[in-house]
C-alpha positions in Angstrom: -75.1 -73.7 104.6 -75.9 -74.0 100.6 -78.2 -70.5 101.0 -75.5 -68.5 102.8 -72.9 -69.4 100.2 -75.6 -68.6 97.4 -76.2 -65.3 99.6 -72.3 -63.8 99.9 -72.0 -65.4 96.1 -74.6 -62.7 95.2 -73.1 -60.0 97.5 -69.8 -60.5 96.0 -71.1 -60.6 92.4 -72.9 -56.9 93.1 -69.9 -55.2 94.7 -67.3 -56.5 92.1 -69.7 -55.5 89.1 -70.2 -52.1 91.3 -67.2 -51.8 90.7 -66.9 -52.0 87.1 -70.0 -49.7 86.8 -67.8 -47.2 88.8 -64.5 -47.5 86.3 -67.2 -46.7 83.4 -68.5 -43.5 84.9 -65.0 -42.5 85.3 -64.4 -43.2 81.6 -67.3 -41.8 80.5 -66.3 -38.0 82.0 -63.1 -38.7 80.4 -64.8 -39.2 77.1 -67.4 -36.6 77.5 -66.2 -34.8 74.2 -66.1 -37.6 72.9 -68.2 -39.7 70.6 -71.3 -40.9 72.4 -71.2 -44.1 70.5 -68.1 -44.7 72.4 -69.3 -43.7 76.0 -72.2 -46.2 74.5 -70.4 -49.3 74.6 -68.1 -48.5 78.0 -72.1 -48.3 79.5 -72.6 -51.7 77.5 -69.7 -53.6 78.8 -70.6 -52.4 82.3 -73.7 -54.2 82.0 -72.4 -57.4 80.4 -70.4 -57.5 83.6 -73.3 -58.2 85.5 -73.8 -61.6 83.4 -69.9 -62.3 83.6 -68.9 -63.4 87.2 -65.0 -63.2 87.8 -64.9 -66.3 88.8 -65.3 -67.7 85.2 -61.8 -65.6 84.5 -60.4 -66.8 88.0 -60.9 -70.7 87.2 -59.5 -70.0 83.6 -56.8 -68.7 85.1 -56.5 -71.1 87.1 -56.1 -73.7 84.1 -53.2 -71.7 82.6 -50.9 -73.9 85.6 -51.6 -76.8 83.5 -50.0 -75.8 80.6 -47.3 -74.1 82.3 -44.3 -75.8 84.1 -45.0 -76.1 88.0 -42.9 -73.2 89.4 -43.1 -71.5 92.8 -44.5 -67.6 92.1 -44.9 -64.6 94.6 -47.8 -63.3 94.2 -47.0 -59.3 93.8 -48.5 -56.4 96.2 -51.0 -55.2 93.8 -52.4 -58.9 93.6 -52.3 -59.0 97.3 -54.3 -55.6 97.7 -57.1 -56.5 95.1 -57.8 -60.3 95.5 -61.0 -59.7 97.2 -62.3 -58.3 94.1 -62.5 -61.6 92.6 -61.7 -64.0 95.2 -64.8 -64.8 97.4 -66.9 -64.9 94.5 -64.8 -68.2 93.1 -64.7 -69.9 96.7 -68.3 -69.5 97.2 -69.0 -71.3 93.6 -66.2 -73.6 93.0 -64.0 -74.1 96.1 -66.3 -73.6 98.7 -66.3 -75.9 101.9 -68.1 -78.6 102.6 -71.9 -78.9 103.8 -71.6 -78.3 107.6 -73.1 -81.6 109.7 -76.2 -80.6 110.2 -77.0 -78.2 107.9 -79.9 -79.6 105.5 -82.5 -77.7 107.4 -84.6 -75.6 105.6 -83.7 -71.5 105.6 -86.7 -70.0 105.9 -85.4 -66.5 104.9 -83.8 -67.8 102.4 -86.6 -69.6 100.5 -88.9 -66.2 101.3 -85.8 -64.0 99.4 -85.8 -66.6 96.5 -89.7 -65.9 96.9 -90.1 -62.2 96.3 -87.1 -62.4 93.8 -88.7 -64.5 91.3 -91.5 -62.5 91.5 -90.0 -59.1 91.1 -88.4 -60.6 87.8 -91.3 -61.7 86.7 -92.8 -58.8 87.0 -90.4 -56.5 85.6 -90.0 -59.9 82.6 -94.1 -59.5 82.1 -93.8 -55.3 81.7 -91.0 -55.9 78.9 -93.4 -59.0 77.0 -96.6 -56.2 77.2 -94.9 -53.7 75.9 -93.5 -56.0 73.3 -96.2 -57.6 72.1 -98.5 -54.4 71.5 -96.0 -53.4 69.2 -96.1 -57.4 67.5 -100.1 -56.4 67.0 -99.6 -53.3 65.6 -96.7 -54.8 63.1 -99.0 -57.5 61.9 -102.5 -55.3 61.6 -99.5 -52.4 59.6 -99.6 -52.2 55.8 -96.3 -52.5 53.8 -94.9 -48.8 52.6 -92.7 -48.4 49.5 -90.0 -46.4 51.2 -86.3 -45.6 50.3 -84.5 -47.4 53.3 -83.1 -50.3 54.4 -85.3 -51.9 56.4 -89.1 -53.0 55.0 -91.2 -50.0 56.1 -94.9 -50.7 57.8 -97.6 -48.0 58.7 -99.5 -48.4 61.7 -103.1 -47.0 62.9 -101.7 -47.5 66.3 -100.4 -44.2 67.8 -96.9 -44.9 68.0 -93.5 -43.1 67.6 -91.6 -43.7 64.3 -89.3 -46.6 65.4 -87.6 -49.9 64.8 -89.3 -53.2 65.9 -87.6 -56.4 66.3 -83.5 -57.6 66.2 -83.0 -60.0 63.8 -84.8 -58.9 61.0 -86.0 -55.6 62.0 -88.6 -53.4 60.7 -89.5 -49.5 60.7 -93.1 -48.9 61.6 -94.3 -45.3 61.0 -97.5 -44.0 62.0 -100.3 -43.1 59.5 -100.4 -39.9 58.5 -96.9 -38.9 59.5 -96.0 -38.0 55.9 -98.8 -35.4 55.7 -97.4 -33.8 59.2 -93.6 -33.5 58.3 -92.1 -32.0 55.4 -89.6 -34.2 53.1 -86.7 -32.9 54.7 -88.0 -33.1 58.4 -88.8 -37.0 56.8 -85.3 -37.6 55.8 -83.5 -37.1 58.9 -86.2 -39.2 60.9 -85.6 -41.8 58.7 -81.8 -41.4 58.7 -82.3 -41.5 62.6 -83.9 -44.6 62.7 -81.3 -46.2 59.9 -78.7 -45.2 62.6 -80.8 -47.9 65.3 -80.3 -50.4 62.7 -76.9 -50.5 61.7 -76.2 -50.1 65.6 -77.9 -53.1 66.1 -79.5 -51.0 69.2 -82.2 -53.2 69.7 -79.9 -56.6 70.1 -77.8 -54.7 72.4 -80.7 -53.1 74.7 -82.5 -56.5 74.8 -79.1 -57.8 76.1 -79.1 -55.3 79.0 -83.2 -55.8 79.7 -82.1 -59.4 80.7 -80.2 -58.2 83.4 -82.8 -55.6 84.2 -84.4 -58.7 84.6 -81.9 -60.7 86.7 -81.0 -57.7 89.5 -84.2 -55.7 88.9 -83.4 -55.2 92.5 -80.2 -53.5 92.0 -80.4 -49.6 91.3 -77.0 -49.1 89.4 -78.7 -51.5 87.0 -81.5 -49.3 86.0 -79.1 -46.5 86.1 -77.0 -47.9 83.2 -80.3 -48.6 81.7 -81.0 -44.5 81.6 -77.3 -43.9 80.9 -77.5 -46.4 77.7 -80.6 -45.1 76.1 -79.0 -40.9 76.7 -76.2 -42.2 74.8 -77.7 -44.3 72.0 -80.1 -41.6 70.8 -77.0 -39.2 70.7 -75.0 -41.6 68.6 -77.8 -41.5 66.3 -77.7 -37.7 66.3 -74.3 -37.2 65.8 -74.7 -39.8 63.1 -77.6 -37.7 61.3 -75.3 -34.9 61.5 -72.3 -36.0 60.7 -74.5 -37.7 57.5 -75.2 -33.8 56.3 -78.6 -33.6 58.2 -80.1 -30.1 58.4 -79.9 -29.9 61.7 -82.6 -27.5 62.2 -85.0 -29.8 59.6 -83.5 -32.6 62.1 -84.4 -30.5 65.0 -87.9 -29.4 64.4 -88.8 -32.9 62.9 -87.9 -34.5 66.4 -90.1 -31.6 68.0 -92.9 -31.9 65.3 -93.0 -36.1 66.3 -93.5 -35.2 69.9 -96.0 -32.8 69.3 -98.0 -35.5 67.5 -97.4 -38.9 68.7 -96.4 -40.5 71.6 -93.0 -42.3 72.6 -92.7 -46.0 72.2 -94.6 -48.3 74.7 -91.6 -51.1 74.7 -87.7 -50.8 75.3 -86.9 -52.8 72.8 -88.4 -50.2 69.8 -85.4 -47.6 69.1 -87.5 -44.4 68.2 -86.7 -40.8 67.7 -88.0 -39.0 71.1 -85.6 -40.9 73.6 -83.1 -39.5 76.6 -83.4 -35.8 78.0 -84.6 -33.8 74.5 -84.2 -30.2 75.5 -80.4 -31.4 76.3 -80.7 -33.3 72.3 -82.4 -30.8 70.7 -79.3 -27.8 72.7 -76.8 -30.1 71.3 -78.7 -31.0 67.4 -78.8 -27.1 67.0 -75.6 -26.1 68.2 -73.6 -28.8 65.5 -70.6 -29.2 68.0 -68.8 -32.4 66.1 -67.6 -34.7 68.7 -64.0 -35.1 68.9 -62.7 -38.4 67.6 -60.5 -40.6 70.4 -57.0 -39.5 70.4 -53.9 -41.9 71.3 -54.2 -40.9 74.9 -57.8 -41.7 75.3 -57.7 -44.9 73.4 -54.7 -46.2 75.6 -56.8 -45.5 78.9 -59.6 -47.6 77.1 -57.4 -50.1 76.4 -56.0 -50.0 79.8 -59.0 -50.2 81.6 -60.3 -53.3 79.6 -56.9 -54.9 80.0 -57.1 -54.2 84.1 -60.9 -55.8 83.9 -60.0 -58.7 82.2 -56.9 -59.4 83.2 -56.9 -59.0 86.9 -59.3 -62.2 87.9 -56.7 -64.2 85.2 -53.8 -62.9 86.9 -55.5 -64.1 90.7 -56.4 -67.3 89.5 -52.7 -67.6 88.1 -51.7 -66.4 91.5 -53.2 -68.5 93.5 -52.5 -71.6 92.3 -48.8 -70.7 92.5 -49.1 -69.8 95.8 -50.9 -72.8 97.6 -48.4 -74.6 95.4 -45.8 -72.2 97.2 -47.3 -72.7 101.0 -47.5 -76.7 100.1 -43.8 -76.7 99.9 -43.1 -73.9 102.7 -45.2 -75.7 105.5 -42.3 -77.7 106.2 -38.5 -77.4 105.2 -37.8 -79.2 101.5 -36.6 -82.9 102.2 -34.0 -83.8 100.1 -34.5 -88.0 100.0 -32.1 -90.3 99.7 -32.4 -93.1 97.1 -32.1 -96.6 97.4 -29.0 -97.9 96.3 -30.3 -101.7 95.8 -33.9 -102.9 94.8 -35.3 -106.1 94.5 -38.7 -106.7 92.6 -39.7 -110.7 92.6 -43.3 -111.3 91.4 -45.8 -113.5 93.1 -47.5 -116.5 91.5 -51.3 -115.9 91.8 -51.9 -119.3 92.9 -49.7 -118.5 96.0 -51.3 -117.6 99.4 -49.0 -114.9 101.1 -50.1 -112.1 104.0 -49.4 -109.0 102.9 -46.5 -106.9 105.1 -44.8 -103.5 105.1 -41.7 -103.0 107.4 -39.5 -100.1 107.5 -36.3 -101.3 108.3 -33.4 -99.2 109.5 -31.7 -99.3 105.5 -34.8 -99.4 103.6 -38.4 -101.3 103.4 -39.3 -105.1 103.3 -43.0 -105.1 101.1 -44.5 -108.2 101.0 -47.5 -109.7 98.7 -48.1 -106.2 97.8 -49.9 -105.1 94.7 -48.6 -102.5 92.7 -52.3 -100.4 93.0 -51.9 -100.6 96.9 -48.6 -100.2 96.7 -49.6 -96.7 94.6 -52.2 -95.7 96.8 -49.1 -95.4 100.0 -46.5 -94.2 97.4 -49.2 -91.1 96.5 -51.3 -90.9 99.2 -54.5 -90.9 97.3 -56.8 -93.8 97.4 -58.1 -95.9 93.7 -60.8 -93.4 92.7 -58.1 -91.0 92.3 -55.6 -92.9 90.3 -57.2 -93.6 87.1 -56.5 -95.7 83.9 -55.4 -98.5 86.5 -54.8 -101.4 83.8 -56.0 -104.5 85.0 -53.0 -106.6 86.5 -52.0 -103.3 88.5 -55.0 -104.9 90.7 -53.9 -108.6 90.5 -50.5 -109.0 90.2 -48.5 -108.7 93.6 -45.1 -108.6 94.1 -41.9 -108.5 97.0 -40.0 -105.7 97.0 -36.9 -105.2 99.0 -34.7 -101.8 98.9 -31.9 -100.3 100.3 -30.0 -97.4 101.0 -26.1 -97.0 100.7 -24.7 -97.6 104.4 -23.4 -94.3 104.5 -27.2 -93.0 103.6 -29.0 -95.2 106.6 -28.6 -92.6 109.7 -30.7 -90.0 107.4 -33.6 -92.2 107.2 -34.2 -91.4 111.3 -35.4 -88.0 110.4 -37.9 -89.7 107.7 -41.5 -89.6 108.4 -43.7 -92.6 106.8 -45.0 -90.6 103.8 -41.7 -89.2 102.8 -40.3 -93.1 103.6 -43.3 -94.0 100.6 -42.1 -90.9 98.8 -38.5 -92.8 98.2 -40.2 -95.2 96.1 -41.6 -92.8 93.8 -38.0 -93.5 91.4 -38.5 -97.0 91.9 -42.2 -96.5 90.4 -40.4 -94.9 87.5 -37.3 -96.9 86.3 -38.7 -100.0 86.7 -42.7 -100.3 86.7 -41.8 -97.7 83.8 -44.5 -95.8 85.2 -45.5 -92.6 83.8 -48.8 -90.2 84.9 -50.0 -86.4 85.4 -52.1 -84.6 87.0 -55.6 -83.5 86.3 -58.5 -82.0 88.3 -61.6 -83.8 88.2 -65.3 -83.4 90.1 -65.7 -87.0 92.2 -67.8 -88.2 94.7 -66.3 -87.8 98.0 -66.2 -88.1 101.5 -65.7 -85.6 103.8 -64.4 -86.3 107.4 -65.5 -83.9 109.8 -66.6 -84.1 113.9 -70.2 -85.4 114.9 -72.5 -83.3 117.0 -71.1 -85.2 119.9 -67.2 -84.1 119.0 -64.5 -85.6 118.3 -62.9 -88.7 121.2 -59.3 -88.8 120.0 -56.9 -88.4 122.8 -54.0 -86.3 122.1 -50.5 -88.0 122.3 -47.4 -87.7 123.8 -44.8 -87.1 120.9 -41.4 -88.6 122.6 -37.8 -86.5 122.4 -36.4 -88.8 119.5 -35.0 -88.2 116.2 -36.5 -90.9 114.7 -40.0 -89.9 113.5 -41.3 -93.4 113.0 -40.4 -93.7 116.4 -43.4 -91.4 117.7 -45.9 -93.1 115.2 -47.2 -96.4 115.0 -50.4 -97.7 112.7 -51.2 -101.5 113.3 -54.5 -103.3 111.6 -55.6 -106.7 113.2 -58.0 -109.0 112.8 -60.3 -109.9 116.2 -63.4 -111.8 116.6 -65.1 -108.5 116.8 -64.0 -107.4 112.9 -60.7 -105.1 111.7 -58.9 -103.0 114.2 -57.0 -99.8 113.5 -54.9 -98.8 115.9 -53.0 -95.2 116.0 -50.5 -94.1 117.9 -48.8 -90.5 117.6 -50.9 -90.4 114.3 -52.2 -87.5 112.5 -55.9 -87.1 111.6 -55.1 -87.0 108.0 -54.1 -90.1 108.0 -56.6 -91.6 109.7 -58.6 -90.1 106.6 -56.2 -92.1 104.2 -56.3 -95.1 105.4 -60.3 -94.7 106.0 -60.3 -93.6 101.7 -57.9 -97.3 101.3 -61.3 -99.2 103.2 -64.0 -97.3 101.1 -62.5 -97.0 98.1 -63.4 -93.3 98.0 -61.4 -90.2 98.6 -61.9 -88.7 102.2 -60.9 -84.7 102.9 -59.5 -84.0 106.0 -62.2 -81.0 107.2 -62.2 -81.6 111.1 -59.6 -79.0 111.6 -57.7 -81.0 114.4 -54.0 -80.8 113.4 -52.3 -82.5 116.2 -51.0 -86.1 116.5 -53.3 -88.4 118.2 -53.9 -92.0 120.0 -56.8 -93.8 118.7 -58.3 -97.6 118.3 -61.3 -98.1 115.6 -63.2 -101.7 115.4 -65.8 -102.0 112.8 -67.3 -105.5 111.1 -65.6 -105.3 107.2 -68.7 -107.2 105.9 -71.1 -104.7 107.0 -71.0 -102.6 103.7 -74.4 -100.8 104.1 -73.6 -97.0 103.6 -76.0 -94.4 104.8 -75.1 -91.4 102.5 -73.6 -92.8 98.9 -72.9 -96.0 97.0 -69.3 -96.5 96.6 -69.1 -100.7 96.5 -71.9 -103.5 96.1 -74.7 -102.6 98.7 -74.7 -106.1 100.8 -77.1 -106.1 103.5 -75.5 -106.9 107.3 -76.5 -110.1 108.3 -78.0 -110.9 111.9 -74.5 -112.8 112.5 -72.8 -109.1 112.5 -70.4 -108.9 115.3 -69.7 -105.4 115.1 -70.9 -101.9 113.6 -69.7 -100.8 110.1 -67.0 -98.2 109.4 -69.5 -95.7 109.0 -71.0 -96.0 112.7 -67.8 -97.2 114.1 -66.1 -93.7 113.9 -69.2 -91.7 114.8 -69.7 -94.3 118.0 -65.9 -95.0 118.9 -64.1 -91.4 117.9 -66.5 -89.0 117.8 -66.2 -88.2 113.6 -68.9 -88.5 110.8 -68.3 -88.7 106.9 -70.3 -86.5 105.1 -71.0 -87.1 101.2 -70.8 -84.5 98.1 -69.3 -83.6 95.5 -66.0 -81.6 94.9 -63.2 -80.7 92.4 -60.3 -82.8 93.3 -56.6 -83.3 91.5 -56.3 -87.1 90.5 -53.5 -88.6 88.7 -53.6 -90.3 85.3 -51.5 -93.1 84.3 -49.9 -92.6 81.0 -47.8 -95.5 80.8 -47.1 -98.3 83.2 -45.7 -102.2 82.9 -44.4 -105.1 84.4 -41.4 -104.9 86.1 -38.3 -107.7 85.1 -38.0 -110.3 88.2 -34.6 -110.1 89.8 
């Protein structure tokens, strides 16, 4: 069901940025001698995470196939070992399965966890807005100070902190009086402090990480990082003040002289002086240890550990597409096809009525009347919807088409089955319909077939001992008085679901997990074209002269399958370049 996915979408999401968070506390006891503006911004990136699911990297990695030549890749150990870092978060979003029969009903858990999320980040969303717009009051009610810095400088009756409101064009508010309280050097390095917020850009970079405060208020590590990024941003601006030539025991005692006065800042978002754990600030101010600057060592182990980050979900969505491109080709030993050594290609005059006929001869095929769309649809095994830029006479024109093997190829066309027999025409497609195409990936409306509540009715079949595999399968359609009749014999499901995709003009998936061969017989009426779940033709009503049930009920009623409707990425093929073929 759509809430479960949602659910183990979430799960995944906190683990793998769990993850992360745990790779930055490593880091940041490597780096404890370090500057804390850089332990600052491994915090940071730890909490982007959280906004950043892998699976954006895994599906861009996934794109790199297209611009690369299609080559079968073993995936290494290491990829092997870590995919479910990644992994289940992308099939929950983009490749998850299809919406189980039955499963619109409404989850009551699932509507009362959306329920007490939304209003746990509302709440914790509401604290942040308070605390913000008291400070917005006291800004506008503050008078404007000529002051030496670089920001405009306000005083405020409001008993505040000195600190810096607002991100894009922010603004030092001081509390009245504060000059009278501190001397000019205590002064100075306050001011420098705050100057330090600024150029930072702390409060941009803090707002960032409230938003996912927001988002997984829920989610302790997330609060944690909060306390871990405000430690190290009022350290940064220390070390700064310091490094600046700060007295640090003016520094010091202004810091203590502001807490003995005034309070600390009502909102996140306002950078002020009295932040993190101050007897640990103050130990550190006093002591004037300089912070060692990154050495080639630590900078490579940065580097590394972004690179690992980043590059990991690439590399898996990379590797994955290589490798169902790997098991497509390893399901069954490679086929090498022979070629036809004559083909014949006369066109039909529109005005002419011929049936249209496919026979597989013992040297080749006999097509009769067939257009080259339909012709496409066998050749590929996708139905219209998934060949586009179809020009016009693809649809209209038909043609004969007769082609054979060399004698000496005939016997291997016994161990043939019908799709790799359609496969042999692919050359044919290309030299002389001159018919060029790639692949894309595109979201369509589709169909997916999968069993009714009832389950499925085919009756498994009896392959016979014979080296011919046309032999053990056999697809007929008739007309009767009762409508069309598919019969199957020996047939797979799938193509049940391909031919099915030729009637509606719509892809239908496979998803009813039977992989056998099978004996079945489906009647419906062709004119009943009323379809329960999505539009695919003209809606015409069934007249009261309806002899039989439409395809839809037909393979509920008769085999014991449903279609189900959504949405889904799909590959299609896009035709570059096609003409008419020369009669001979």
């Amino acid at each position: 069901m759509i809430p479960m996915e949602i659910g183990s979408a979430v799960v995944n999401h906190l683990w793998q940025s769990t993850v992360v968070v745990a790779i930055a506390w490593v880091l940041t006891l490597a780096l404890r001698r370090n500057q804390a503006r850089v332990r600052y911004w491994v915090w940071m990136a730890a909490s982007v995470k959280f906004l950043l699911p892998f699976s954006l990297l895994i599906v861009a990695g996934e794109r790199v196939r297209g611009l690369m030549p299609a080559t079968v890749v073993t995936r290494p150990a290491v990829v092997n070992a870590m995919e479910q870092l990644a992994l289940p978060y992308a099939e929950a979003q983009f490749f998850g399965s299809a919406i189980p029969v039955g499963a619109q009903h409404v989850n009551w858990w699932a509507v009362l966890l959306a329920g007490v999320w939304v209003c746990g980040a509302v709440i914790v969303a509401a604290r942040f807005v308070f605390g913000w717009w008291k400070v917005y009051r006291a800004k506008r009610a503050a008078k404007r100070l000529e002051f030496a810095a670089d920001v405009r400088v306000y005083s405020t009756a409001v008993l505040i902190e000195p600190g810096v409101w607002g991100i894009f064009r922010p603004v030092l508010l001081l509390p009245e009086g504060i000059i009278e309280k501190l001397t000019a050097e205590q002064m100075r390095t306050v001011i420098a402090h705050e100057m330090a917020h600024v150029r930072r850009r702390d409060n941009l970079t803090f707002a960032l990480h409230m938003s996912v405060e927001v988002l997984f208020w829920f989610y302790p590590p997330v609060w944690w990082i909060g306390a871990r990024l405000i430690d190290e941003r009022e350290r940064a601006c220390d070390e700064a003040v310091v490094q600046a030539g700060g007295g640090a025991q003016a520094y010091a005692e202004g810091i203590l002289s502001v807490c003995k006065f005034y309070v600390e800042s009502p909102v996140a978002c306002v950078t002020g002086v009295t932040g993190a754990d101050l007897k640990k600030r103050i130990r550190h101010i006093l002591a004037e240890k300089m912070a060692q600057n990154l050495g080639t060592g630590r900078k490579l182990l940065l580097f590394a550990s972004a690179s690992f980050v980043v590059s990991l979900p690439l590399m898996l969505g990379f590797m994955r597409t290589m490798q169902a491109m790997a098991q497509d080709r390893s399901k069954e030993p490679e086929v090498i096809l022979p070629r036809f050594d004559v083909v014949s290609i006369r066109p039909i005059q529109e005005n002419v009525d011929r049936k249209m006929d496919v026979v597989f001869t013992a040297d080749g095929i006999h097509i009769t009347g067939l257009p080259l769309h339909m012709l496409m649809n066998d050749v590929f095994g996708l139905p219209d919807d998934r060949i586009l830029n179809q020009p016009d006479w693809v649809k209209s024109s038909r043609y004969d088409i007769e082609a054979k093997v060399d004698p000496m190829d005939a016997p291997k066309l016994k161990g043939l089955t019908r799709q790799e027999r359609w496969g042999m025409l692919v050359p044919v497609l290309q030299k002389r319909f001159g018919l060029k195409l790639h692949d894309e990936s595109r979201v369509l409306n589709v169909y997916t077939l999968v069993a009714a509540k009832s389950g499925a009715k085919l009756v498994e079949a009896k392959v016979p001992d014979s080296k011919d595999k046309l032999l053990a399968q056999q697809l007929t359609m008739l007309f009767t008085a009762q409508g069309l009749r598919l019969e199957g014999h020996g047939e797979s499901v799938s193509t049940l679901a391909h031919v099915i995709s030729l009637q509606i003009g719509s892809t239908v998936v496979d998803k009813t997990g039977l992989t056998g061969v099978y004996d079945y017989s489906l009647t419906w009426d062709p004119s009943r074209r009323s379809l329960p779940l999505m539009p695919i033709t003209d809606n015409i009503e069934p007249s009261p002269t309806d002899s039989g049930p439409s395809l839809f009920a037909a393979l509920t009623e008769q085999l014991g399958l449903r279609l189900v409707a959504q949405k889904q990425p799909v590959e299609v093929l896009v035709i570059d370049r096609v003409e008419k073929p020369s009669e001979n």
